[in-house]
Residue, then its C-alpha position, 0 to 999 in steps of 0.5 A: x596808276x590810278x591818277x592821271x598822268x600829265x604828258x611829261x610825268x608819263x615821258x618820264x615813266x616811259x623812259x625809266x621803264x625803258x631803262x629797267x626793260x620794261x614795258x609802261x604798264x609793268x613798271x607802273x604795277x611794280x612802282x605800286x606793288x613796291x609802295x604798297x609794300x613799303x608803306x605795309x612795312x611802315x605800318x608794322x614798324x609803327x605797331x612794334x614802336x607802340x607796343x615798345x612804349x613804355x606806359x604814360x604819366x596818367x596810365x602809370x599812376x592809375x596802375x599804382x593807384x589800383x595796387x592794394x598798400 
């Protein structure tokens, strides 16, 4: 990871890498891969959320406005 650990957060990671099989550095850059994964998945569910918004107040107005009688 790149911030700093302090003694008892890295007693942590140890023990649950040693848990998972792992060495330390391994189970570091697996948590980081996998958080790098969820937040690009967030990202995407974002865009499809904001491309499934329907048009606002003023935006729908302007769109009429712009519509010959």
């Amino acid at each position: 990871m790149t911030k700093q650990m302090s003694e008892g957060q890295r007693a942590y990671e140890e023990k649950r890498a040693a848990k998972a099989g792992m060495s330390l550095d391994k189970w570091l850059s697996v948590k980081d891969r996998e958080k790098q994964d969820e937040a690009r998945s967030r990202a995407q569910s974002a865009k499809a959320a904001d491309a499934e918004k329907k048009p606002g107040f003023f935006s729908r107005l302007i769109e009429r406005a712009h519509k010959p009688l």
